[in-house]
RONU-210417 format. One record per residue (C-alpha): residue in three letters; x, y, z. Coordinates in steps of 0.1 Angstrom, whole numbers, padded with zeros to 4 digits, always signed. Example, Ala and Ser with C-alpha at 12.3 -4.5 7.8 and 13.67 -1.06 7.14 Angstrom:
// RONU-210417
ALA+0123-0045+0078SER+0137-0011+0071
END
This chain:
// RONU-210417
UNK-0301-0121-0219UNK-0284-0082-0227UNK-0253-0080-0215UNK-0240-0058-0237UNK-0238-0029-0210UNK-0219-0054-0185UNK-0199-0063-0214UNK-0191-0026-0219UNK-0185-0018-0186UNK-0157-0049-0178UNK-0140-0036-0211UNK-0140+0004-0206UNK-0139+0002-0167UNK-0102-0004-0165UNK-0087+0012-0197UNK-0104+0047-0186UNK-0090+0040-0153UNK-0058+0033-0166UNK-0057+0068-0183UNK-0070+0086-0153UNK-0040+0069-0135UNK-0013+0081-0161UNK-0028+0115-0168UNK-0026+0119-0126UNK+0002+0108-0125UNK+0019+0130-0148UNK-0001+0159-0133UNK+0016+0152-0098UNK+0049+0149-0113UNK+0053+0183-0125UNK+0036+0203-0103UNK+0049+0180-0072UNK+0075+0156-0074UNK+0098+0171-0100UNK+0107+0196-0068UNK+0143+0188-0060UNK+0151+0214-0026UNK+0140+0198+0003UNK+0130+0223+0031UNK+0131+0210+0064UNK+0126+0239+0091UNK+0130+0221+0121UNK+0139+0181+0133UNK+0112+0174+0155UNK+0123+0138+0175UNK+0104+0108+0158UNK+0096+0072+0170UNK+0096+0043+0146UNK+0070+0014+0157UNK+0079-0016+0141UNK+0057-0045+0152UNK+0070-0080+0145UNK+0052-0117+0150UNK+0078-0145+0140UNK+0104-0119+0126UNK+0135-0132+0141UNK+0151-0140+0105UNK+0150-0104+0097UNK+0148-0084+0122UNK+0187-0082+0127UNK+0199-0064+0087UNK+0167-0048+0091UNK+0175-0027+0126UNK+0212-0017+0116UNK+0201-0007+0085UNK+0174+0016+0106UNK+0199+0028+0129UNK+0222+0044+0100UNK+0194+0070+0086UNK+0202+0108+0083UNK+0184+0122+0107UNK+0192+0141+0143UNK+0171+0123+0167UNK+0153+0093+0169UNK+0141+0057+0186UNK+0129+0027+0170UNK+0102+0011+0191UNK+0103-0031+0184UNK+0070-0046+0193UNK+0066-0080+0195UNK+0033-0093+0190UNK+0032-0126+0208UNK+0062-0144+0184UNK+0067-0185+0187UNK+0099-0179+0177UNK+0133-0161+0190UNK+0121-0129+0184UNK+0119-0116+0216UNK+0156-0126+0220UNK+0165-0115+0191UNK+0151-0079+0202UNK+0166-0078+0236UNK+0201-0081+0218UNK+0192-0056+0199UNK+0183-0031+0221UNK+0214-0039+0244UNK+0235-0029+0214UNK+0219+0004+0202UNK+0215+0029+0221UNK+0183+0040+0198UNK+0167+0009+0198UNK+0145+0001+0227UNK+0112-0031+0229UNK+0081-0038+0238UNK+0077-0075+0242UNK+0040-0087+0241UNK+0037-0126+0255UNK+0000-0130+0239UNK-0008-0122+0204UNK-0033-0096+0198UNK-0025-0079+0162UNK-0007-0054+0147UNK-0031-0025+0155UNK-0025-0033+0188UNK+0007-0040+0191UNK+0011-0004+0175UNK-0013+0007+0200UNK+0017+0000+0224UNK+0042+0010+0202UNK+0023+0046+0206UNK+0023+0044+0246UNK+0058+0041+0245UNK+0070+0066+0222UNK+0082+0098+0230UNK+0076+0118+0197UNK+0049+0133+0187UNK+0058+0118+0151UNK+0052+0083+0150UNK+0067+0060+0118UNK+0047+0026+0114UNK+0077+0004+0091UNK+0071-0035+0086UNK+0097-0054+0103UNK+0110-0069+0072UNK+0113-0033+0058UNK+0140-0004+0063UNK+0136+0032+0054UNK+0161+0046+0025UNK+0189+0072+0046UNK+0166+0099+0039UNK+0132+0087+0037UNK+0123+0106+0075UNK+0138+0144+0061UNK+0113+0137+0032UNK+0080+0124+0054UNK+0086+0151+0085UNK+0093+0177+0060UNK+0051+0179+0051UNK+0045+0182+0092UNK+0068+0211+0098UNK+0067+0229+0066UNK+0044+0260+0074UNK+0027+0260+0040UNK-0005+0239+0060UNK+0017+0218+0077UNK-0008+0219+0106UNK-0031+0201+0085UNK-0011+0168+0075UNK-0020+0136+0096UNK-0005+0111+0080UNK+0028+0107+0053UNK+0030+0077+0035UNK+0063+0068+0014UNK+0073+0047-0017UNK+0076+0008-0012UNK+0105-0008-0030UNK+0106-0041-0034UNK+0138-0060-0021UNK+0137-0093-0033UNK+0139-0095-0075UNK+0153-0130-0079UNK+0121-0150-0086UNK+0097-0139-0113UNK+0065-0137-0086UNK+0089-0110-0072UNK+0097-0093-0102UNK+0060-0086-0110UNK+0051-0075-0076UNK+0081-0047-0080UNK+0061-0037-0115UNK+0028-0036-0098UNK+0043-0015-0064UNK+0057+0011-0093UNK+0026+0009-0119UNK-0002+0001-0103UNK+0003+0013-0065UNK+0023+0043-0072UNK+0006+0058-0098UNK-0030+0052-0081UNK-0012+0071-0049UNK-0005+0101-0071UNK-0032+0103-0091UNK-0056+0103-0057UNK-0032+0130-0044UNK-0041+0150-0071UNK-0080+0143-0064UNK-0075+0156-0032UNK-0077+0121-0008UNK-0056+0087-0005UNK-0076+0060-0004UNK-0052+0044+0022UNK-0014+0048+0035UNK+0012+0023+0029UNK+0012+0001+0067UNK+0049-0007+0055UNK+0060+0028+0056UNK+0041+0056+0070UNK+0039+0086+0089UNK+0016+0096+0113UNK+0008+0130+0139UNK+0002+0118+0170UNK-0022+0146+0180UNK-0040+0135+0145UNK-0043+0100+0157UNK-0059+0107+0191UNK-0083+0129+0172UNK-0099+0101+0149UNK-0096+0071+0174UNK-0065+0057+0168UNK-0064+0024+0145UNK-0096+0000+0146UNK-0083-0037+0164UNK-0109-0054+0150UNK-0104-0046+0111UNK-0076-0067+0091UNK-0058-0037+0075UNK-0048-0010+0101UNK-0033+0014+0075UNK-0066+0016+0055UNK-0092+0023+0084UNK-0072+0043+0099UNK-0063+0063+0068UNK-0100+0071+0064UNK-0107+0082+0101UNK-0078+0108+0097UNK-0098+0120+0063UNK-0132+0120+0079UNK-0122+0141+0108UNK-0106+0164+0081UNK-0068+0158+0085UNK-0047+0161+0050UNK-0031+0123+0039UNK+0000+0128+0013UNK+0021+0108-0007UNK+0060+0113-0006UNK+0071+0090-0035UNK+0110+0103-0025UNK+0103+0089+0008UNK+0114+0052-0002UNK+0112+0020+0023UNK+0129-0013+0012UNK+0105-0042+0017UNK+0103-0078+0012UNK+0073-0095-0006UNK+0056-0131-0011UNK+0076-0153-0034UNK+0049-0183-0036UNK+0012-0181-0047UNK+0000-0189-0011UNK+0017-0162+0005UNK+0011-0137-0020UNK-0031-0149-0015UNK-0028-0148+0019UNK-0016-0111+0016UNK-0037-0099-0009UNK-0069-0114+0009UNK-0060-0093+0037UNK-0060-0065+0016UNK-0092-0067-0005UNK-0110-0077+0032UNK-0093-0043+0045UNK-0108-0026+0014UNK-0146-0042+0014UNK-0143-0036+0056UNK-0138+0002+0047UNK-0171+0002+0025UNK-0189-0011+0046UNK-0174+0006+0079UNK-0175+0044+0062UNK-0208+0045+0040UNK-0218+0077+0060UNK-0198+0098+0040UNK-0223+0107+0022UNK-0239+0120+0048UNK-0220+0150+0048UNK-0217+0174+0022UNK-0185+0184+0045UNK-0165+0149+0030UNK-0179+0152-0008UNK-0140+0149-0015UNK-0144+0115-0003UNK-0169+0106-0026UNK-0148+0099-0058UNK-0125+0073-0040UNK-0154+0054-0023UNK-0170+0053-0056UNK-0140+0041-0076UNK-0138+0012-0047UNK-0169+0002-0048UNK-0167+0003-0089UNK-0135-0022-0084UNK-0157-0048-0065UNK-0182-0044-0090UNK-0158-0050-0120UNK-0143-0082-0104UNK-0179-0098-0101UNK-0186-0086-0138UNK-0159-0100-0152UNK-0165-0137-0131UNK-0196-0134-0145UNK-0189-0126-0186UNK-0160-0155-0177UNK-0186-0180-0169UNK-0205-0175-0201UNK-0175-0175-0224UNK-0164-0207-0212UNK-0201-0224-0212UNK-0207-0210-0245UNK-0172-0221-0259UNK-0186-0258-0246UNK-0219-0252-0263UNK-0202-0244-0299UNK-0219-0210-0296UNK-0187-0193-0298UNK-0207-0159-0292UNK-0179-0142-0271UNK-0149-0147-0292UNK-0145-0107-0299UNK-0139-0103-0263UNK-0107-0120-0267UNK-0097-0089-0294UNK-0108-0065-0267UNK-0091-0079-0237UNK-0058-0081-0261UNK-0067-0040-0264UNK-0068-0036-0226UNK-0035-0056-0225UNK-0021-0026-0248UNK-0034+0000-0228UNK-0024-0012-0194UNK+0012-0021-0208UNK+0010+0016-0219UNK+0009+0026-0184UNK+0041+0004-0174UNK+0057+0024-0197UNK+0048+0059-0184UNK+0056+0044-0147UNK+0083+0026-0151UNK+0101+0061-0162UNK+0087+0079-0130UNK+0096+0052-0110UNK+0134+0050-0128UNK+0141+0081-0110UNK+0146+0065-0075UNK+0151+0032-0086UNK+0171+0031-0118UNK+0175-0009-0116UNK+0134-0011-0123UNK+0144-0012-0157UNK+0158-0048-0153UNK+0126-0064-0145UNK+0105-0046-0168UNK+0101-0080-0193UNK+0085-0095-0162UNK+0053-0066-0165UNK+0040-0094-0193UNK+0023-0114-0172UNK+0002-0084-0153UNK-0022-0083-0179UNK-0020-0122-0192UNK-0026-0138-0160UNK-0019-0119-0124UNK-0046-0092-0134UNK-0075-0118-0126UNK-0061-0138-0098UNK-0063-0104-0077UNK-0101-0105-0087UNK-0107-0139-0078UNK-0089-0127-0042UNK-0114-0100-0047UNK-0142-0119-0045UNK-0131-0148-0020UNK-0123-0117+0007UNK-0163-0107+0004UNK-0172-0141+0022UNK-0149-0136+0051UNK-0156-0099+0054UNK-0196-0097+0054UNK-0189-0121+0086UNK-0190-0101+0118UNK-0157-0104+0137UNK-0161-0101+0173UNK-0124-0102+0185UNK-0088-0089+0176UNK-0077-0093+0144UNK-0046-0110+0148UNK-0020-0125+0123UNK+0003-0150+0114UNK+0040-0148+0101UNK+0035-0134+0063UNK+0055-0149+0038UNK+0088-0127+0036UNK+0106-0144+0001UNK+0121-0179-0008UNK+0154-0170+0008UNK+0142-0158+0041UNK+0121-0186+0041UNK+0150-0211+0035UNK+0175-0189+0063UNK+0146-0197+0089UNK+0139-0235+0082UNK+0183-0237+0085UNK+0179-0215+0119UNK+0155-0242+0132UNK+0174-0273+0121UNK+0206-0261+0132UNK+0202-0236+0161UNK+0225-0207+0163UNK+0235-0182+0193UNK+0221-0152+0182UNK+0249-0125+0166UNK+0246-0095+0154UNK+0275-0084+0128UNK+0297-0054+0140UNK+0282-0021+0129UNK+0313-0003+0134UNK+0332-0022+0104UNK+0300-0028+0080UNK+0302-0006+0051UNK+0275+0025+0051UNK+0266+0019+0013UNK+0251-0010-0001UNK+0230-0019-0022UNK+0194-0025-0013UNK+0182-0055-0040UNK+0184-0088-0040UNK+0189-0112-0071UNK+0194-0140-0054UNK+0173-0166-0067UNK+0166-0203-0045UNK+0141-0215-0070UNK+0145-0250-0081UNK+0159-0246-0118UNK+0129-0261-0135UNK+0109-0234-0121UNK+0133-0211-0136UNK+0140-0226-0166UNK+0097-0229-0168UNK+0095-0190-0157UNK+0118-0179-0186UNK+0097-0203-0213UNK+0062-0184-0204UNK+0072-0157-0205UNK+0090-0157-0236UNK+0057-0173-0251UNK+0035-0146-0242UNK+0057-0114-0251UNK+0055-0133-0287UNK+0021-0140-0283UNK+0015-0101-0272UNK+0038-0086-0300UNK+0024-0108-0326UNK-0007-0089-0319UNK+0001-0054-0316UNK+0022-0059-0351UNK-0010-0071-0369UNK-0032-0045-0346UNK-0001-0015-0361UNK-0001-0034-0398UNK-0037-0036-0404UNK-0050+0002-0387UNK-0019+0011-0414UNK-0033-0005-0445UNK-0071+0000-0438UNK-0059+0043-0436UNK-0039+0036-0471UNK-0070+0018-0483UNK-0051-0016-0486UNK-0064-0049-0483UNK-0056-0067-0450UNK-0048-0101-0449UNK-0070-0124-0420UNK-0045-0140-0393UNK-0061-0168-0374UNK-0093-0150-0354UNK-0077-0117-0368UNK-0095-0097-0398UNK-0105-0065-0411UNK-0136-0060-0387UNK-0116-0063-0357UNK-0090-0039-0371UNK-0118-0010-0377UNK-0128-0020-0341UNK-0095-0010-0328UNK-0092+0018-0345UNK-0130+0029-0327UNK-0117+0021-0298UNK-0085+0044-0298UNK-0106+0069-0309UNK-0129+0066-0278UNK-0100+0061-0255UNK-0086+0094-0270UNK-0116+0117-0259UNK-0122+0098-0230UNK-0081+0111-0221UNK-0092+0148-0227UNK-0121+0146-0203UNK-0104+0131-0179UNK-0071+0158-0184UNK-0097+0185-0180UNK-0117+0173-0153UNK-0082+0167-0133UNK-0072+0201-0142UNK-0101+0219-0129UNK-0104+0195-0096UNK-0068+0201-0088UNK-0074+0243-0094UNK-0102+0241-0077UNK-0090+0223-0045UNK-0061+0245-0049UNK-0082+0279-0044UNK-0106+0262-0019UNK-0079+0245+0004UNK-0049+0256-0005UNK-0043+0288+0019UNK-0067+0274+0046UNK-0054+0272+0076UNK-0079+0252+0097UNK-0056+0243+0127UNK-0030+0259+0144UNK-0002+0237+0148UNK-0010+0220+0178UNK+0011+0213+0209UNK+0028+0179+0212UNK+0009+0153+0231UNK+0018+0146+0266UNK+0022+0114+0287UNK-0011+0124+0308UNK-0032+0126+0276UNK-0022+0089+0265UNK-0028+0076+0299UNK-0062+0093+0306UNK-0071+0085+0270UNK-0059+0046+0277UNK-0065+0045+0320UNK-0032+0037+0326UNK-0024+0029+0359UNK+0004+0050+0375UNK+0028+0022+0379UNK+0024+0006+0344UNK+0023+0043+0332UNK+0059+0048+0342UNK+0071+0016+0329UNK+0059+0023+0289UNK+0074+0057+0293UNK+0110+0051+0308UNK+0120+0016+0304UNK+0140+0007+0275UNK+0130-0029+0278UNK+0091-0037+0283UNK+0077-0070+0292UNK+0041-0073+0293UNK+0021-0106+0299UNK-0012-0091+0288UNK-0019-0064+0267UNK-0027-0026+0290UNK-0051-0015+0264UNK-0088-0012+0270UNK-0107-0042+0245UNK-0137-0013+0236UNK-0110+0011+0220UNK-0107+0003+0181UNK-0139-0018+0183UNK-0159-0004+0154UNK-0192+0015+0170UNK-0181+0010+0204UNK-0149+0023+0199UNK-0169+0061+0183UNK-0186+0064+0215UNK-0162+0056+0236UNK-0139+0079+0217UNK-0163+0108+0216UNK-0168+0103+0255UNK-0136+0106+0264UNK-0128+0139+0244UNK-0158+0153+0260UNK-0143+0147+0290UNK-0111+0164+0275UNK-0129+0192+0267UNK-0144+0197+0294UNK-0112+0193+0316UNK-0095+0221+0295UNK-0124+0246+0297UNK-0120+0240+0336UNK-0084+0250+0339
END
């Protein structure tokens, strides 16, 4: 069998991706993000929807940090989705307390897309802030997300903001390499797509949204895992302008064991397959061509994970057999190891700028190419089962895995029960710092932790000091000396493959150039909306049939307790949910032409 062009494709695939990523990146920076002023014409009121399910654990640091940000005016919206725990106590002290803080308690858990649904009914801006309720914004991530909606240079274009996750909790090493990935992987791919023109998806931990653009695509799909990703691609479909703020940062939690951290990621790969599959039509409009490149790079992602299972399979049967015929792919992936620690470099100095304890963690970046790399393609491929399933109902969720130390403050909470208290605001210091080093691993895990990954930065730099020491002789004309599976072949091979990667660079800085010139000149200057007036309580309830009574209730109360979720089950529903969407803005339309 030929598999020299899958074999070519699993080994180029991500190193010319990796370059696009930088080169973007870099791009961005300078003609973006290096911009210091920060124009903010007017404060328009904003409400932050945080939905929670079994939060109660977090929820309290996480509010009084929210209710310190600098900003004029705004409310924080706590949803709770159907919690088992104390959340919903836990919110109604809250909302006693501040003034700003006011809850929507759901008995019956129907998902986070709906429970924002809710969150949107109740809010009175017509910005609306989705944050994780293990997350809190940095004092002035809102100046930096509202600033794109208000600013008058197409302003009236921007649907959605999303910001710059920054991971919390760096004690454990499974933490550590998450806060490399959020910086090297996640923000740099955000950027880069910025510079093509569209995101393939917001950040559900921290984003902005216009509510007028919301109502205009459908709202968020029920029925989908990931909320922030369908709903990301309705906005762009119906034209609305996604950006990234990477000043804009939000303080997160994430998974600190390898079953939260697959739970999570399944969810995400299952979000990005359901998008595929949901939003092939694209190309049936020349009018969303600028959607092309980042379906196409998803779809090429799937593709590489089932190429690589595959060329993994054979290397392992023919190691068995003797055959040994795939033992310069080990030479090759130690390449791609090089280049993708490349681009930790080059992020980990963007990144530095709002986080300057990155730099801490960076030993930790080892293990991205070594090992964590392919267990995101095995999650890859385990999501496709699940997502080719139809799902017929809500997609709901369980409690996500918010660190080892959360984990241990809950499993105390419910063996020793505590009155709920929340600290005194009045007396707690403004500044603080945001990180976490606290580490509850048992110490053989640590100790273990530190061992790997001392092994495999030796193993790593014992290559790229033979890969430096033999391209160095074989220019000078001097023999090189064989170490282990290392000799002179595989040297000349590495010096082919730099020499590729380096032209492959200059297209790729060239093509970027033009594409970001020519979306420049095309959309730049044009203004296709005027900036639209804010939505008013009688849209949302004709849009939602809300009854008078229940109407009044989401609107005015400050506490809202609801046995049964208000929200019509055909809304968010995937083809169900188009017509009934285009129905009802007929009937809009019609009603306005009337007046």
């Amino acid at each position: 069998m030929n598999i020299h062009w899958i074999v070519e494709f699993v080994f180029w695939y991500p190193a010319i991706m990796a370059m696009m990523w930088v080169l973007g990146s870099l791009i961005f920076y300078y003609s973006n993000e290096r911009k210091k002023t920060l124009k903010l014409e007017r404060t328009p009121f904003v409400s932050i929807l945080m939905p929670a399910h079994n939060e109660s654990s977090v929820l309290i640091p996480v509010v009084e940090q929210m209710t310190k940000l600098n900003y004029p005016e705004y409310e924080i919206i706590l949803i709770n989705d159907g919690s088992s725990d104390d959340t919903s106590e836990v919110m109604k002290a809250l909302c006693e307390k501040y003034p700003c803080v006011r809850v929507v308690d759901l008995k019956k858990n129907c998902g986070k897309a709906n429970a924002l649904y809710l969150g949107l009914i109740a809010s009175k801006g017509e910005i609306l802030v989705g944050v994780d309720a293990d997350s809190y914004l940095d004092k002035d991530a809102l100046r930096y997300m509202v600033s794109h909606f208000v600013n008058k240079n197409n302003g009236e274009r921007v649907g959605a903001v999303t910001g710059n996750p920054r991971v919390r909790n760096r004690g454990s090493l499974l933490g550590k390499i998450q806060l490399c990935e959020y910086a090297s992987i996640i923000s740099l791919i955000k950027r880069t797509q910025r510079v093509l023109g569209k995101v393939m998806t917001v950040s559900g931990v921290c984003v902005a949204y216009r509510k007028r653009a919301l109502l205009d695509c459908g709202f968020w799909d029920r029925d989908m895992m990931t909320e922030d990703i369908a709903v990301t691609w309705k906005l762009e479909k119906n034209f609305w302008d996604v950006r990234y703020e990477p000043r804009a940062l939000c303080w997160m939690l994430v998974p600190e064991t390898i079953k939260g951290l697959w739970r999570q990621r399944k969810r995400w790969a299952e979000g990005g397959l359901e998008v595929v599959f949901r939003h092939w039509d694209i190309f049936k409009s020349w009018r969303r061509r600028r959607m092309t490149p980042i379906y196409l790079e998803q779809v090429a992602s799937f593709f590489w994970s089932v190429c690589w299972l595959f060329l993994t399979i054979l290397l392992i049967t023919s190691e068995i057999r003797g055959e040994h015929l795939y033992t310069d792919l080990i030479w090759k992936s130690q390449f791609l190891s090089f280049v993708c620690l490349s681009q930790f470099v080059v992020a980990m100095i963007l990144e530095s700028k709002y986080d300057k304890d990155i730099l801490k963690s960076t030993w930790s970046v080892i293990w991205y190419p070594i090992l964590y790399w392919y267990i995101n393609v095995f999650i890859t491929l385990g999501a496709l089962f699940k997502t080719i399933l139809p799902r017929k109902k809500l997609a709901t969720w369980k409690s996500p895995d918010r660190g080892i130390t959360q984990t241990q403050n809950e499993e105390n909470r419910k063996a020793n029960p505590q009155p709920i208290q929340l600290s005194d605001y009045e007396s707690g210091q403004d500044e603080q710092s945001h990180i976490e080093y606290e580490n509850k691993q048992k110490t053989w895990k640590k100790v273990l932790g530190v061992i790997l990954t001392l092994v495999a930065w030796i193993y790593m730099l014992v290559y790229f000091s033979y890969m430096i020491y033999g391209i160095i002789c074989d220019k000078m004309n001097r023999p090189v000396k064989e170490f282990l599976f290392y000799d002179l072949n595989k040297i000349r091979q590495t010096e082919h493959f730099f020499m590729i990667l380096f032209i492959a660079v200059l297209i790729e800085l060239l093509v970027l150039i033009i594409w970001k010139e020519y979306n420049r000149r095309r959309f730049g200057s044009l203004r296709r909306r005027k900036f639209a007036p804010d939505i008013t309580d009688q849209e949302i309830d004709s849009y939602f049939h809300l009854d008078p009574v229940v109407s009044t209730v989401f609107h005015n109360e400050k506490y809202i307790e609801i046995e049964e979720t208000p929200v019509p089950e055909g809304i968010g529903q995937g083809r169900k949910a188009i017509k009934e969407h285009k129905r009802l803005m007929q009937e809009a339309r019609r009603r306005r032409s009337a007046m």
